[in-house]
MDTraj code that builds the backbone (N, CA, C; nanometers):
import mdtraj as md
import numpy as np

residues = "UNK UNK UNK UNK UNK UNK UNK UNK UNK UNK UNK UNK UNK UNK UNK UNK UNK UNK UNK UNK UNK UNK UNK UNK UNK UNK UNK UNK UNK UNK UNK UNK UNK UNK UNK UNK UNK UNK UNK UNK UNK UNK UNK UNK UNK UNK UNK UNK UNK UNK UNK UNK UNK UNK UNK UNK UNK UNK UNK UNK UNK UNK UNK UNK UNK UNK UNK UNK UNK UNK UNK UNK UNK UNK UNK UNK UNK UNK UNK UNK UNK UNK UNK UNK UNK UNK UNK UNK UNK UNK UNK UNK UNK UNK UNK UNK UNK UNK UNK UNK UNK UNK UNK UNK UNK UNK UNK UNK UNK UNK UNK UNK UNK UNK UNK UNK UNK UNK UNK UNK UNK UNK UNK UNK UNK UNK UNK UNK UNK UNK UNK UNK UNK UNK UNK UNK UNK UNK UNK UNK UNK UNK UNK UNK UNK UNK UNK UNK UNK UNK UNK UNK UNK UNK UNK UNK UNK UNK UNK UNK UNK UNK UNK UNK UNK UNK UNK UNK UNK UNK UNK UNK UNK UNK UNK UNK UNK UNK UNK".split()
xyz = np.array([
    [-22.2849, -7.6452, -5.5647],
    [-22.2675, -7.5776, -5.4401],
    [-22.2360, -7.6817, -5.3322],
    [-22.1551, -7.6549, -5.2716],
    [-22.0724, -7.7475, -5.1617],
    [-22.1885, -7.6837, -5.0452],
    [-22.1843, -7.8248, -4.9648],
    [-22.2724, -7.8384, -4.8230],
    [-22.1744, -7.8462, -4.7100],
    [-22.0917, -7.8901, -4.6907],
    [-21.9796, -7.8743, -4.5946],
    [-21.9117, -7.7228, -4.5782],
    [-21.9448, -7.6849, -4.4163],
    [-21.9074, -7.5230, -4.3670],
    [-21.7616, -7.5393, -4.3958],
    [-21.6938, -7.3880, -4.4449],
    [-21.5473, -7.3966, -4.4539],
    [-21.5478, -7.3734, -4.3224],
    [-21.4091, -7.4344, -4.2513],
    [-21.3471, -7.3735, -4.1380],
    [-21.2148, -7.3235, -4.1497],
    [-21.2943, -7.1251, -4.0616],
    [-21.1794, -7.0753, -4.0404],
    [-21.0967, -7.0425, -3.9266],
    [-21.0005, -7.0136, -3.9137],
    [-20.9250, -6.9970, -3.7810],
    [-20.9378, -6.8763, -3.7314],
    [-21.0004, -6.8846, -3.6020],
    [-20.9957, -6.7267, -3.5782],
    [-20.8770, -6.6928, -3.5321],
    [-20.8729, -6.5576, -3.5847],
    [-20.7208, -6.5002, -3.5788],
    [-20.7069, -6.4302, -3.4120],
    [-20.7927, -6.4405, -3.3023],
    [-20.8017, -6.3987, -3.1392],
    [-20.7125, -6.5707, -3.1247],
    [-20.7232, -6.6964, -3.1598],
    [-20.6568, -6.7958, -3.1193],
    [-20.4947, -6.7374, -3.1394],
    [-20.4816, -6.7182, -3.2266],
    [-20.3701, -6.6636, -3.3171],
    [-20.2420, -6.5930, -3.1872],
    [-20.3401, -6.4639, -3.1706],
    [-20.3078, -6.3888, -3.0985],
    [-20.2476, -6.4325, -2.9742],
    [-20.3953, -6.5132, -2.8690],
    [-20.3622, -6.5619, -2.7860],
    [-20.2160, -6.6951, -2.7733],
    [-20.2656, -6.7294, -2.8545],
    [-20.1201, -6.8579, -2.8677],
    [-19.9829, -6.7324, -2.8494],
    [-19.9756, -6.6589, -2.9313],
    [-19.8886, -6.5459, -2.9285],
    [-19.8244, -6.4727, -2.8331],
    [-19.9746, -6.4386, -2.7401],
    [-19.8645, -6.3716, -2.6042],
    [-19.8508, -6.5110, -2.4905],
    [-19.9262, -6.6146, -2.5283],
    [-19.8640, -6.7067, -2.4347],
    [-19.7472, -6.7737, -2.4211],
    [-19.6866, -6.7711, -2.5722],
    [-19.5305, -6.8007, -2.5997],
    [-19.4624, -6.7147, -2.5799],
    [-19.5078, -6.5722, -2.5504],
    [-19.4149, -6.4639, -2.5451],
    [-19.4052, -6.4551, -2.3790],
    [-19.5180, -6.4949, -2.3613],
    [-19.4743, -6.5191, -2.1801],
    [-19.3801, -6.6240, -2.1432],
    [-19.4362, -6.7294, -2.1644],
    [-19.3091, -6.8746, -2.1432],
    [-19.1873, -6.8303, -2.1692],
    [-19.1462, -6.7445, -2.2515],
    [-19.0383, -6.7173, -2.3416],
    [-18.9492, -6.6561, -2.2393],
    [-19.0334, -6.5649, -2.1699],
    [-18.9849, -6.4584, -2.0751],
    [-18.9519, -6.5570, -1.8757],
    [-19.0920, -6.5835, -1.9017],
    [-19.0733, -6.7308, -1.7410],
    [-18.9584, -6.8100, -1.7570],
    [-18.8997, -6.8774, -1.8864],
    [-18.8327, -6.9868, -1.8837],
    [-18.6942, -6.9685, -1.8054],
    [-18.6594, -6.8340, -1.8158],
    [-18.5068, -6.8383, -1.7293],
    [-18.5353, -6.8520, -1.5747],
    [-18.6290, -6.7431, -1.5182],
    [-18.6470, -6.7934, -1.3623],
    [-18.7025, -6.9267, -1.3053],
    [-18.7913, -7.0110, -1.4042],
    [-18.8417, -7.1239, -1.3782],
    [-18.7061, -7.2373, -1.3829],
    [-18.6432, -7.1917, -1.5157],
    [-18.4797, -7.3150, -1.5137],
    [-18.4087, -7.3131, -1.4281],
    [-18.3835, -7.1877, -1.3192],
    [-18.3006, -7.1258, -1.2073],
    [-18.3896, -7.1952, -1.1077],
    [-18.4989, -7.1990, -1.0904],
    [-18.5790, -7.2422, -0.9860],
    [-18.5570, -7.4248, -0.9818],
    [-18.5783, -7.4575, -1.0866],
    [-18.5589, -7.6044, -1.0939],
    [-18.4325, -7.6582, -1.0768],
    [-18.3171, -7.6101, -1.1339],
    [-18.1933, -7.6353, -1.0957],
    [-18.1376, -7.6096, -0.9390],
    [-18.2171, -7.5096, -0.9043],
    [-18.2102, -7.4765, -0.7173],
    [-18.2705, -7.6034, -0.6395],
    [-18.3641, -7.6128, -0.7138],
    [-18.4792, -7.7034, -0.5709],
    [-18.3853, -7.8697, -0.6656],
    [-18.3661, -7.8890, -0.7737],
    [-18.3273, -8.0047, -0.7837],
    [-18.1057, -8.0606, -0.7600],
    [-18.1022, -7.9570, -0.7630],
    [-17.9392, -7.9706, -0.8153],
    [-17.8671, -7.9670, -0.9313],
    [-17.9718, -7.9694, -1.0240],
    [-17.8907, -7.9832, -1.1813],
    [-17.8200, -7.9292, -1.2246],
    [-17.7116, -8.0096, -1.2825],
    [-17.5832, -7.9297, -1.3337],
    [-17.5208, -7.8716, -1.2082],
    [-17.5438, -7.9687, -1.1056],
    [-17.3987, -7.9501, -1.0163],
    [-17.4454, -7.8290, -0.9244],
    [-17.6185, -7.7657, -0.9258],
    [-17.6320, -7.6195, -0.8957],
    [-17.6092, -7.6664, -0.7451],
    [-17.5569, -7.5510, -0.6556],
    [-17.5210, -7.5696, -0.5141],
    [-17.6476, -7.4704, -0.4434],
    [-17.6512, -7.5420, -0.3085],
    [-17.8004, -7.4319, -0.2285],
    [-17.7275, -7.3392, -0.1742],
    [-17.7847, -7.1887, -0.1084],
    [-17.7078, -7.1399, -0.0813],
    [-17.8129, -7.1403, 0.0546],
    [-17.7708, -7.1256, 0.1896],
    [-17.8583, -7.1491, 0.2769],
    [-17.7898, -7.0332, 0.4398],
    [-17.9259, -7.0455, 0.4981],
    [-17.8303, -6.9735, 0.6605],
    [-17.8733, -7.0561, 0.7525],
    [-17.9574, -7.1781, 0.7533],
    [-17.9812, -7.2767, 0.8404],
    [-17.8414, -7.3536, 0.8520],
    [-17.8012, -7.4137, 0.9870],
    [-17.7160, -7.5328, 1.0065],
    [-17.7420, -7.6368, 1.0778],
    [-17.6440, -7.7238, 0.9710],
    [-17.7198, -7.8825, 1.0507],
    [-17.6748, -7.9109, 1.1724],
    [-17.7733, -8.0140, 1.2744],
    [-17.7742, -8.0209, 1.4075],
    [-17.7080, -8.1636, 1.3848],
    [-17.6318, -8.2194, 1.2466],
    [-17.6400, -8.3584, 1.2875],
    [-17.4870, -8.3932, 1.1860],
    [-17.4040, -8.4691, 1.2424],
    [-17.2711, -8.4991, 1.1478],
    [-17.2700, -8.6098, 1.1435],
    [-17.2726, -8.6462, 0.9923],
    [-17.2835, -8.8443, 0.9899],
    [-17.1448, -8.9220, 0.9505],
    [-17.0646, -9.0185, 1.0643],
    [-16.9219, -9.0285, 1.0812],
    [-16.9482, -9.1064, 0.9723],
    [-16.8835, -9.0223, 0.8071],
    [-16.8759, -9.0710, 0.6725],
    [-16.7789, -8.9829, 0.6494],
    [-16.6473, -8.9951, 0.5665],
    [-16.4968, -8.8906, 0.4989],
    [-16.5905, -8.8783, 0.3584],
    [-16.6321, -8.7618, 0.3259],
    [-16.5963, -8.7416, 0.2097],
    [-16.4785, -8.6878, 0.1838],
    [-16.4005, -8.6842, 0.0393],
    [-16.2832, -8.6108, 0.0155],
    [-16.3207, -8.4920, -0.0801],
    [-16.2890, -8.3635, -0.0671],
    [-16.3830, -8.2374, -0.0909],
    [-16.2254, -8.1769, -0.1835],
    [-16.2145, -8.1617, -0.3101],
    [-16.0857, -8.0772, -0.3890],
    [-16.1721, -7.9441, -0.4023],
    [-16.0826, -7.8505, -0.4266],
    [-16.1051, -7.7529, -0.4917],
    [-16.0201, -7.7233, -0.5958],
    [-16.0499, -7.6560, -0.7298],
    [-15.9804, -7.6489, -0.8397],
    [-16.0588, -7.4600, -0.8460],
    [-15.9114, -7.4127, -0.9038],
    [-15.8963, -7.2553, -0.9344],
    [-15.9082, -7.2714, -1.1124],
    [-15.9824, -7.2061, -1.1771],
    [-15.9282, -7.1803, -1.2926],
    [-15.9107, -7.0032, -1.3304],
    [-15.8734, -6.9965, -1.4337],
    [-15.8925, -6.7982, -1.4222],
    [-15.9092, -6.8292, -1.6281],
    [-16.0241, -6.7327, -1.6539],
    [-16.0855, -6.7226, -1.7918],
    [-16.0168, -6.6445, -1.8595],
    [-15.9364, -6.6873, -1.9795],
    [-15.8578, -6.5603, -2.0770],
    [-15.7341, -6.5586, -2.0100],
    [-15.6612, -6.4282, -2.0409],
    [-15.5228, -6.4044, -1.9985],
    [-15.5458, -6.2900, -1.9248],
    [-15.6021, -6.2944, -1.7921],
    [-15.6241, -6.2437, -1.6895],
    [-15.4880, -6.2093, -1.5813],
    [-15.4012, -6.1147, -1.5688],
    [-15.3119, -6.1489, -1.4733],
    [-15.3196, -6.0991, -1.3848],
    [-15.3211, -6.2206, -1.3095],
    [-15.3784, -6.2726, -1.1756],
    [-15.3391, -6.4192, -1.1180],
    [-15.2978, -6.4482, -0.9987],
    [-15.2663, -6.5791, -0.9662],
    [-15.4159, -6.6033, -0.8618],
    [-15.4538, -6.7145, -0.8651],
    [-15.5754, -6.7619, -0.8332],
    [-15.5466, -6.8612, -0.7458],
    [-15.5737, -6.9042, -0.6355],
    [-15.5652, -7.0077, -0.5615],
    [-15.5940, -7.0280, -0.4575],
    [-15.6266, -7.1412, -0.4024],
    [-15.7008, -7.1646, -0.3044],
    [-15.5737, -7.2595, -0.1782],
    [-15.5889, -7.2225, -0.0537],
    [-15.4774, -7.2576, 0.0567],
    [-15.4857, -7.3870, 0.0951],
    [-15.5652, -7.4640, 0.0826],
    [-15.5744, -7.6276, 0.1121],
    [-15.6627, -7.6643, 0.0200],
    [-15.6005, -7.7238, -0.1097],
    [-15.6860, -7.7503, -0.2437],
    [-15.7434, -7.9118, -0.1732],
    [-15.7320, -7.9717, -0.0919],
    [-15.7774, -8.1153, -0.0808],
    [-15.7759, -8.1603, 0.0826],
    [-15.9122, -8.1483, 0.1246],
    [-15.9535, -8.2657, 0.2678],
    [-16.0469, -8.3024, 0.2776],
    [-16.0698, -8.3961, 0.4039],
    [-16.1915, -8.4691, 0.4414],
    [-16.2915, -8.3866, 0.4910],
    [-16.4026, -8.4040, 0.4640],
    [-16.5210, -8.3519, 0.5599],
    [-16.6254, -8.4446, 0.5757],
    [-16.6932, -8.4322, 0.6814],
    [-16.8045, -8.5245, 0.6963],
    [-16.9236, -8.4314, 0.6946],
    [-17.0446, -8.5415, 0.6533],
    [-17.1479, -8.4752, 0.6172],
    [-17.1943, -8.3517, 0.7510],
    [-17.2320, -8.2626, 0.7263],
    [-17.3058, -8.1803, 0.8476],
    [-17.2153, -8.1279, 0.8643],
    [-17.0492, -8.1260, 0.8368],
    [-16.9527, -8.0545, 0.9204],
    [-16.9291, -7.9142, 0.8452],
    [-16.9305, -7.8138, 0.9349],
    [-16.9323, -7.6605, 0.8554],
    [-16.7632, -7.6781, 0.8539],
    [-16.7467, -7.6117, 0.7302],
    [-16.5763, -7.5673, 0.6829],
    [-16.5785, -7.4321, 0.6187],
    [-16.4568, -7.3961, 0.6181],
    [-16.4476, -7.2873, 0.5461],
    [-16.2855, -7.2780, 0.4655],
    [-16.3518, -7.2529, 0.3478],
    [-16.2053, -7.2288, 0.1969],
    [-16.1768, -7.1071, 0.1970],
    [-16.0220, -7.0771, 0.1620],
    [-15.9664, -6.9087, 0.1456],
    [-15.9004, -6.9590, 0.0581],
    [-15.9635, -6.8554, -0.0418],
    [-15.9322, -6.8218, -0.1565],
    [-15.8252, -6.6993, -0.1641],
    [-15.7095, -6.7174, -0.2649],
    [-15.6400, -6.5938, -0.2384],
    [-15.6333, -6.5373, -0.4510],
    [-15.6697, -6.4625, -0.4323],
    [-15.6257, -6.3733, -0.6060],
    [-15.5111, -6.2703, -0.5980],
    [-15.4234, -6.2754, -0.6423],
    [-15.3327, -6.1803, -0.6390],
    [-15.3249, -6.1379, -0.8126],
    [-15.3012, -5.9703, -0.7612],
    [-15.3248, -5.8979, -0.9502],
    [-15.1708, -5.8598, -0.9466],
    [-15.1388, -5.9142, -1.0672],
    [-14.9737, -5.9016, -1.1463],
    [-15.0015, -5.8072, -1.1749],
    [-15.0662, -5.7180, -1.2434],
    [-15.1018, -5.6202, -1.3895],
    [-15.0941, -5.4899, -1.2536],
    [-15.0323, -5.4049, -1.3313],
    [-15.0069, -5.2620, -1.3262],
    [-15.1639, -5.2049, -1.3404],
    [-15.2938, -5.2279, -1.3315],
    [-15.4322, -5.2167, -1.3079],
    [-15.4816, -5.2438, -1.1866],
    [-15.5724, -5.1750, -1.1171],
    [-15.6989, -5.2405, -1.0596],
    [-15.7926, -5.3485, -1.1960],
    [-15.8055, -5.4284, -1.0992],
    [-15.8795, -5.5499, -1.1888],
    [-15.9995, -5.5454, -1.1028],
    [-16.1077, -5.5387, -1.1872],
    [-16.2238, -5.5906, -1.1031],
    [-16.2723, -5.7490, -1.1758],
    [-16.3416, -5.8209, -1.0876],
    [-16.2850, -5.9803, -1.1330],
    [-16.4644, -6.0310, -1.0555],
    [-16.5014, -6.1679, -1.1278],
    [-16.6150, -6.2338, -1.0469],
    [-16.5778, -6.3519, -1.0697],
    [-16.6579, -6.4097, -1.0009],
    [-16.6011, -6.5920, -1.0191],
    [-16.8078, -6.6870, -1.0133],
    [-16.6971, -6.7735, -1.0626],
    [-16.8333, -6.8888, -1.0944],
    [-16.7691, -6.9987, -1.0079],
    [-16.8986, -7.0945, -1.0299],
    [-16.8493, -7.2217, -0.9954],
    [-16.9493, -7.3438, -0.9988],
    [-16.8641, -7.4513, -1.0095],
    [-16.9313, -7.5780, -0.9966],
    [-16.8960, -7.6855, -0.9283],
    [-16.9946, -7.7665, -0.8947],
    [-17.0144, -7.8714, -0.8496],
    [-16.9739, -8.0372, -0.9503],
    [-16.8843, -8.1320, -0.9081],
    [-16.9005, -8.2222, -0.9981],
    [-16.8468, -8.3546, -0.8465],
    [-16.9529, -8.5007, -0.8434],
    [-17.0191, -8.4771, -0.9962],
    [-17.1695, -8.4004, -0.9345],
    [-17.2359, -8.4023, -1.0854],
    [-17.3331, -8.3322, -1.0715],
    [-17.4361, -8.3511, -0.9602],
    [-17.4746, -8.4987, -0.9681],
    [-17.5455, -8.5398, -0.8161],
    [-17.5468, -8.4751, -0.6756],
    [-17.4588, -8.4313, -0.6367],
    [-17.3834, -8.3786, -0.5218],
    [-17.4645, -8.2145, -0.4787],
    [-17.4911, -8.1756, -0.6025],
    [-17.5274, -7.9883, -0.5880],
    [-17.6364, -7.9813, -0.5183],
    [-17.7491, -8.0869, -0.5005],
    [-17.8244, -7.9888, -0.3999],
    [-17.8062, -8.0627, -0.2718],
    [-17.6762, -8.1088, -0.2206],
    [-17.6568, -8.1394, -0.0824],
    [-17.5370, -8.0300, -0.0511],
    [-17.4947, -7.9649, -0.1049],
    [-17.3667, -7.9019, -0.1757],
    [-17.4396, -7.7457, -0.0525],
    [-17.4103, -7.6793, 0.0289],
    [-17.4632, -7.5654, 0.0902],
    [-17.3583, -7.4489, 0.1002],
    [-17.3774, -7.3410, 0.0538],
    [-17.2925, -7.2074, 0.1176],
    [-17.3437, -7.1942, 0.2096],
    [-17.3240, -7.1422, 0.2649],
    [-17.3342, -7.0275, 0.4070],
    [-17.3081, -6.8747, 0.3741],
    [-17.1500, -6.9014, 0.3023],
    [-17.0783, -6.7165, 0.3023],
    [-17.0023, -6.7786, 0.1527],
    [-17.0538, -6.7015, 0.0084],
    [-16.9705, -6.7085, -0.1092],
    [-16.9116, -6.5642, -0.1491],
    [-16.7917, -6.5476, -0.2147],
    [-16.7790, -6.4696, -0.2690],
    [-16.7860, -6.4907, -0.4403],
    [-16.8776, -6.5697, -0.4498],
    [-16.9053, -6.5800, -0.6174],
    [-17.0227, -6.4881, -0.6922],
    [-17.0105, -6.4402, -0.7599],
    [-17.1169, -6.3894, -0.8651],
    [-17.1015, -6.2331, -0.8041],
    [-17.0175, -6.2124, -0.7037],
    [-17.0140, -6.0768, -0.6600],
    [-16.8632, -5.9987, -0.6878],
    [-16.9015, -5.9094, -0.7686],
    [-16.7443, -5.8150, -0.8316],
    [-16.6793, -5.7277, -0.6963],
    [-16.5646, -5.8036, -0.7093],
    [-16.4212, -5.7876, -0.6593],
    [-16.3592, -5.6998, -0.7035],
    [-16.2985, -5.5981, -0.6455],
    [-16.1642, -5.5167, -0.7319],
    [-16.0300, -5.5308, -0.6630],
    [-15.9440, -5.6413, -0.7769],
    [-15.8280, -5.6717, -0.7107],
    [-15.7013, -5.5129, -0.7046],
    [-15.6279, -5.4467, -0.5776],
    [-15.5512, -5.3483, -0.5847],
    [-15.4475, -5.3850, -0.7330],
    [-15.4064, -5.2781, -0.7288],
    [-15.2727, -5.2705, -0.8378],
    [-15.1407, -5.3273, -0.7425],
    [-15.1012, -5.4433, -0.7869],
    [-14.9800, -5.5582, -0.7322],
    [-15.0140, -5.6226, -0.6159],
    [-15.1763, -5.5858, -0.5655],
    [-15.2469, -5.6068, -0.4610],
    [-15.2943, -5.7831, -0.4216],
    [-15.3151, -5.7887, -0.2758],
    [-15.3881, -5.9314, -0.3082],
    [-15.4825, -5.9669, -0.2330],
    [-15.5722, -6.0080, -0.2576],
    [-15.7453, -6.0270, -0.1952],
    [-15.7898, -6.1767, -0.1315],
    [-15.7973, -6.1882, -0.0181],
    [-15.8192, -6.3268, 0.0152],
    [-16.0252, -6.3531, 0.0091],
    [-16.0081, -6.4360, -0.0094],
    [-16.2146, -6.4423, 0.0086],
    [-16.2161, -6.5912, 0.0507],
    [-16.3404, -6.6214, 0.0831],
    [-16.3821, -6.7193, 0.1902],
    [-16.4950, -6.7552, 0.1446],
    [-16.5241, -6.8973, 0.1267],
    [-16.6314, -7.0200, 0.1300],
    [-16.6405, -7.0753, 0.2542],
    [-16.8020, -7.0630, 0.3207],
    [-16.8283, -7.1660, 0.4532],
    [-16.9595, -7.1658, 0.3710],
    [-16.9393, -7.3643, 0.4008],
    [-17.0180, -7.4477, 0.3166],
    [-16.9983, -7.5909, 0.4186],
    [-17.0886, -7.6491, 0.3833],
    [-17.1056, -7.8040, 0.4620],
    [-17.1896, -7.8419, 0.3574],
    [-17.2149, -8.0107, 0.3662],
    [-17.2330, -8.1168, 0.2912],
    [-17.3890, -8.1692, 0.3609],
    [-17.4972, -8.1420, 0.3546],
    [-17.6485, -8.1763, 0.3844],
    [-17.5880, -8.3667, 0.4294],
    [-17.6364, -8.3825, 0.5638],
    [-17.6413, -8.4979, 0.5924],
    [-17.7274, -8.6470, 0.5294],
    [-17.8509, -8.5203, 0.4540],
    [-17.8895, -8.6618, 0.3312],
    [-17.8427, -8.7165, 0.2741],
    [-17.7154, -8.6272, 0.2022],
    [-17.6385, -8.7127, 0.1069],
    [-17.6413, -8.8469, 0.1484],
    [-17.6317, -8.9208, 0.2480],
    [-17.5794, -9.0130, 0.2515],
    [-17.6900, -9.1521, 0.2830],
    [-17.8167, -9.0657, 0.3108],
    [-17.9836, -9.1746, 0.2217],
    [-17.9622, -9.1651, 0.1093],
    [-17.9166, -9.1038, 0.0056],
    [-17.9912, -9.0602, -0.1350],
    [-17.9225, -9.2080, -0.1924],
    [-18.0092, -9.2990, -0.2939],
    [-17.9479, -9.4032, -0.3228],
    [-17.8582, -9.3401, -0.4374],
    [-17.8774, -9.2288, -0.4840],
    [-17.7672, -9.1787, -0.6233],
    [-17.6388, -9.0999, -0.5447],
    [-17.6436, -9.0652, -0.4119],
    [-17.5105, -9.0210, -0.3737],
    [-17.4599, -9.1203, -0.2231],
    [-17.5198, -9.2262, -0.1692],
    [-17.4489, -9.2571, -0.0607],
    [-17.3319, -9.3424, -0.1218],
    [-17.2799, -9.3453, -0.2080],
    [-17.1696, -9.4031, -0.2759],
    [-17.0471, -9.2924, -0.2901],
    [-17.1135, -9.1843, -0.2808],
    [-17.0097, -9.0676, -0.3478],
    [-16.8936, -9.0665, -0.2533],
    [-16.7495, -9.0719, -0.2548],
    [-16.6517, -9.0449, -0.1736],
    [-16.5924, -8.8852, -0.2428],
    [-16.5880, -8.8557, -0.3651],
    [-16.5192, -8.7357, -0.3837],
    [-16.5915, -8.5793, -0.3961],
    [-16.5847, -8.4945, -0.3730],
    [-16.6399, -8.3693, -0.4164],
    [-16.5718, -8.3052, -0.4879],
    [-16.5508, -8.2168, -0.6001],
    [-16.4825, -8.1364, -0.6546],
    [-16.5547, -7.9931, -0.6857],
    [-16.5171, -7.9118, -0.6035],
    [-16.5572, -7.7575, -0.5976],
    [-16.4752, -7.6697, -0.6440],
    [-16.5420, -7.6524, -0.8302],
    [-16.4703, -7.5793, -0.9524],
    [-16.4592, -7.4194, -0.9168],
    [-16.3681, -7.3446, -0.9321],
    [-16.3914, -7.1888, -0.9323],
    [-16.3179, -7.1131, -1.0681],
    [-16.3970, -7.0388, -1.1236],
    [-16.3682, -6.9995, -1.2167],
    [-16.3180, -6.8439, -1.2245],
    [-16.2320, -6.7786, -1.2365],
    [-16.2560, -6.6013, -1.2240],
    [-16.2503, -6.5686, -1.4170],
    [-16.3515, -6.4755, -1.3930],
    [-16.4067, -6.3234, -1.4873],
    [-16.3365, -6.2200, -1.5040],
    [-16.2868, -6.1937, -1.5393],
    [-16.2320, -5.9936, -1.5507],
    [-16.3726, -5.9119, -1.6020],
    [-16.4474, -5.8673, -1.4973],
    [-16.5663, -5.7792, -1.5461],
    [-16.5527, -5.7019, -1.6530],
    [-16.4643, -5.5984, -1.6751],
    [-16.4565, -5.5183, -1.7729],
    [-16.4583, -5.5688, -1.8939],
    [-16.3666, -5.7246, -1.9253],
    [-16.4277, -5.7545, -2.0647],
    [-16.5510, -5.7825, -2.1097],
    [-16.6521, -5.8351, -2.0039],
    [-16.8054, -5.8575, -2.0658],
    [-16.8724, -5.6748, -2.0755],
    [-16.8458, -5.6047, -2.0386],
    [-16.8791, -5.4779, -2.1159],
    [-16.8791, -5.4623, -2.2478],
    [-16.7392, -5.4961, -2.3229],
    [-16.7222, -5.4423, -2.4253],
    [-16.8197, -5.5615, -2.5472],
])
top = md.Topology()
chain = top.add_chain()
for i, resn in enumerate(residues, 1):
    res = top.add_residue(resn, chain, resSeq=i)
    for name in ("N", "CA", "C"):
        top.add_atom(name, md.element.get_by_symbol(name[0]), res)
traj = md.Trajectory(xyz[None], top)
């Protein structure tokens, strides 16, 4: 006869381990959204209604690049793809989409920040991203970015070097993520 107690696992640990992964599981998308907001990662941009009281005489050079996803027809483009801005200075981009296709198109757009460093000095004011558009039939839709550049950028020892910005836009055709 053995003197050493068997040990067993209680199966309430079991459980508990169980719905605590099933929670994390469920937290992890708003917590990754939260961290990429408050940090910048992956280029994430703030979106804000405060403006800065302060412009620091520094040129950044700010591009914008159009892309359009699939064979979407549609011409995509933006009216001054390339200028200077200085930190603190509010601007504003017009975007123009025009629909080729014999359809109403309803359409969303993404976007990014590169390089990545840059996104949480990176501010909207007014986006038309992540919000569905319906372009007319042969119709054409102008939309508007006012955004400025957080005057920290230019303490941060990982961006007071930065001279370029590149502000990616991507368009969606909604109706295909349905199917």
């Amino acid at each position: 006869m053995s003197t050493l107690k068997e040990k067993k696992l209680n199966p309430m640990y079991l459980v508990a381990i169980f719905f605590i992964m099933l929670g994390l599981s469920f937290a992890s998308v708003p917590l990754y959204d939260l961290f990429c907001r408050v940090t910048g990662f992956g280029g994430t941009t703030q979106k804000t209604t405060m403006i800065p009281n302060v412009v620091v005489d520094k040129n950044i050079g700010m591009r914008f690049d159009t892309n359009i996803a699939g064979n979407l027809d549609v011409r995509f483009e933006i009216k001054e793809n390339k200028l200077d801005i200085k930190p603190g200075e509010i601007r504003n981009a017009a975007f123009v989409v025009t629909n080729q296709s014999p359809n109403i198109i309803k359409v969303i757009s993404t976007f990014n920040v590169s390089p990545d460093s840059v996104g949480k000095y990176f501010n909207k004011l007014e986006c038309f991203c992540f919000e569905q558009q319906a372009i007319p039939i042969k119709g054409k839709r102008e939309f508007n970015v006012s955004y400025y550049i957080d005057p920290e950028i230019a303490n941060d020892p990982q961006t007071k070097n930065v001279k370029d910005i590149t502000l990616s836009y991507t368009l969606f055709e909604v109706d295909k993520f349905k199917k």
